[in-house]
C-alpha positions as CSV (number, residue, x, y, z in Angstrom):
1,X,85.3,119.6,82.8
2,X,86.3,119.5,86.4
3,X,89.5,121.1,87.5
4,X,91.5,119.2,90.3
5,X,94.5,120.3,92.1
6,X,96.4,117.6,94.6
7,X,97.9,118.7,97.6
8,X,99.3,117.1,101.0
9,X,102.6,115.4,99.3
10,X,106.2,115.7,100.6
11,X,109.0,113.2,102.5
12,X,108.1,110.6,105.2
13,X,110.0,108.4,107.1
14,X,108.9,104.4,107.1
15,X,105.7,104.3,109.0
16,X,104.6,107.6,109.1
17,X,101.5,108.8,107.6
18,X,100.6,111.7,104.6
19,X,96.9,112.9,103.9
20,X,96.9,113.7,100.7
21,X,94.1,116.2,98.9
22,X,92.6,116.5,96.0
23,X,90.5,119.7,95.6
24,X,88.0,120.1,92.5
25,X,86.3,122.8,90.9
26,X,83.8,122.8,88.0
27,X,80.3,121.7,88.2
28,X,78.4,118.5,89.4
29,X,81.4,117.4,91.2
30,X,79.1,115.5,93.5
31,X,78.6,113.4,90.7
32,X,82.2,112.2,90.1
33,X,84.2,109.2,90.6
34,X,87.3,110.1,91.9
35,X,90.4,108.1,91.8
36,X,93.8,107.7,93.4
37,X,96.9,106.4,91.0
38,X,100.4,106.6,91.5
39,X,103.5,106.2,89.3
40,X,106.9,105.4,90.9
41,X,109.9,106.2,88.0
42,X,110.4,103.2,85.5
43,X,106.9,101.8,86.6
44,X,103.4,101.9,84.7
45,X,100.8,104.1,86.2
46,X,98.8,101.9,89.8
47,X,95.4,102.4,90.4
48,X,95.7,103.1,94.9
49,X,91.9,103.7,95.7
50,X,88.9,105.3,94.4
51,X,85.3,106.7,96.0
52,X,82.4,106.3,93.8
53,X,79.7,109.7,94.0
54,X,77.5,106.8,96.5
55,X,80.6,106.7,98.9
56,X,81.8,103.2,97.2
57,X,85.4,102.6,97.9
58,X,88.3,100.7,96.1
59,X,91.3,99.7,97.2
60,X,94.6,97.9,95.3
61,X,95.8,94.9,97.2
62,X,99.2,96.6,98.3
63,X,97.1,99.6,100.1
64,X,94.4,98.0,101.6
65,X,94.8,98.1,105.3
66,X,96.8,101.1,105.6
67,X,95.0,104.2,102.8
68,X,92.0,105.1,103.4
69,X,89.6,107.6,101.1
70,X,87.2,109.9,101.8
71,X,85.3,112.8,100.4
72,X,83.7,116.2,101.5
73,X,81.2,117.4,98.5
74,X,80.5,120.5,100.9
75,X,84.3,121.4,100.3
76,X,85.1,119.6,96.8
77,X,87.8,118.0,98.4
78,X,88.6,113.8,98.4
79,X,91.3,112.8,100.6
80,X,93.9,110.3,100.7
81,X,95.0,109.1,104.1
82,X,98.0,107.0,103.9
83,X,99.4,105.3,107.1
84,X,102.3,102.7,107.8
85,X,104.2,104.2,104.6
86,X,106.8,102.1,103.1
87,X,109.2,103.3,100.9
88,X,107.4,101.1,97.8
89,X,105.0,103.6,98.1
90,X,107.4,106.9,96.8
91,X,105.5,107.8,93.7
92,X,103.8,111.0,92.0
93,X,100.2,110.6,93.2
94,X,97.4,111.6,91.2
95,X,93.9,112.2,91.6
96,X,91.2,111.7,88.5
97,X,87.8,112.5,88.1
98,X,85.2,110.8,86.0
99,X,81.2,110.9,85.3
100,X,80.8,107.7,84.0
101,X,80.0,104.7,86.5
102,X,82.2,101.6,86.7
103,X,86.0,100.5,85.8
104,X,87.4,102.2,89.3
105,X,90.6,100.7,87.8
106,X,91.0,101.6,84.6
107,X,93.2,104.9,84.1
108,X,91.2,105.9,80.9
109,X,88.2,106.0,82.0
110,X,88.5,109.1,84.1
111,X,87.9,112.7,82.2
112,X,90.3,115.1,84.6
113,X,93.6,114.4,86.5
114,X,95.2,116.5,88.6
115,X,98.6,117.8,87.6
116,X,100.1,115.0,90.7
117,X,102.0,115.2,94.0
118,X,105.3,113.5,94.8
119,X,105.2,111.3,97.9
120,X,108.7,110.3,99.5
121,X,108.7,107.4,102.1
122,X,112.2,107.2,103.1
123,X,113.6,104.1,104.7
């Protein structure tokens, strides 16, 4: 089972950007979905975005336009880059792992998550 470990989170004014990381280790990680989701406090778990092991990429509605994803097999590492922040977007961040293709959305289909880091968009 991969091992992930999120980094890159911390407080932002409006409109300034984070890159967020999420580093793996474990085997066959090039062969891993890998998901963004984020939780704000009182709210249910969003999927953000996701790269498939191909270099698909997902986005939710609300970040299109301003997150980008991206990954570096050679380093294990996906990243998150998140600009024009709005304070909506204060959550815990996660990043998930899975080996099974489809449902990019769907928090249960990943096998690891990362322990999460907060993100803090102040106004």
């Amino acid at each position: 089972q991969v091992q992930l470990v999120e980094s890159g989170g911390g407080l932002v004014q409006a409109g300034g950007s984070l890159r967020l990381s999420c580093t793996a280790s474990g085997r066959t990680f090039s062969s891993y979905d890998v998901g963004w989701f984020r939780q704000a406090p009182g709210k249910e778990r969003e999927f953000v975005s996701a790269i498939t092991w191909r270099g698909g990429i997902l986005h939710s509605v609300s970040v299109k336009g301003r997150f980008t994803i991206s990954r570096d097999n050679a380093k294990n590492t996906v990243y998150l880059q998140m600009n024009s922040l709005k304070p909506e977007d204060t959550a815990v961040y996660s990043c998930a792992a899975k080996s099974s293709s489809g449902g990019l959305e769907v928090s249960n289909t990943y096998d690891s998550w990362g322990r999460g880091t907060q993100v803090t968009v102040s106004s």
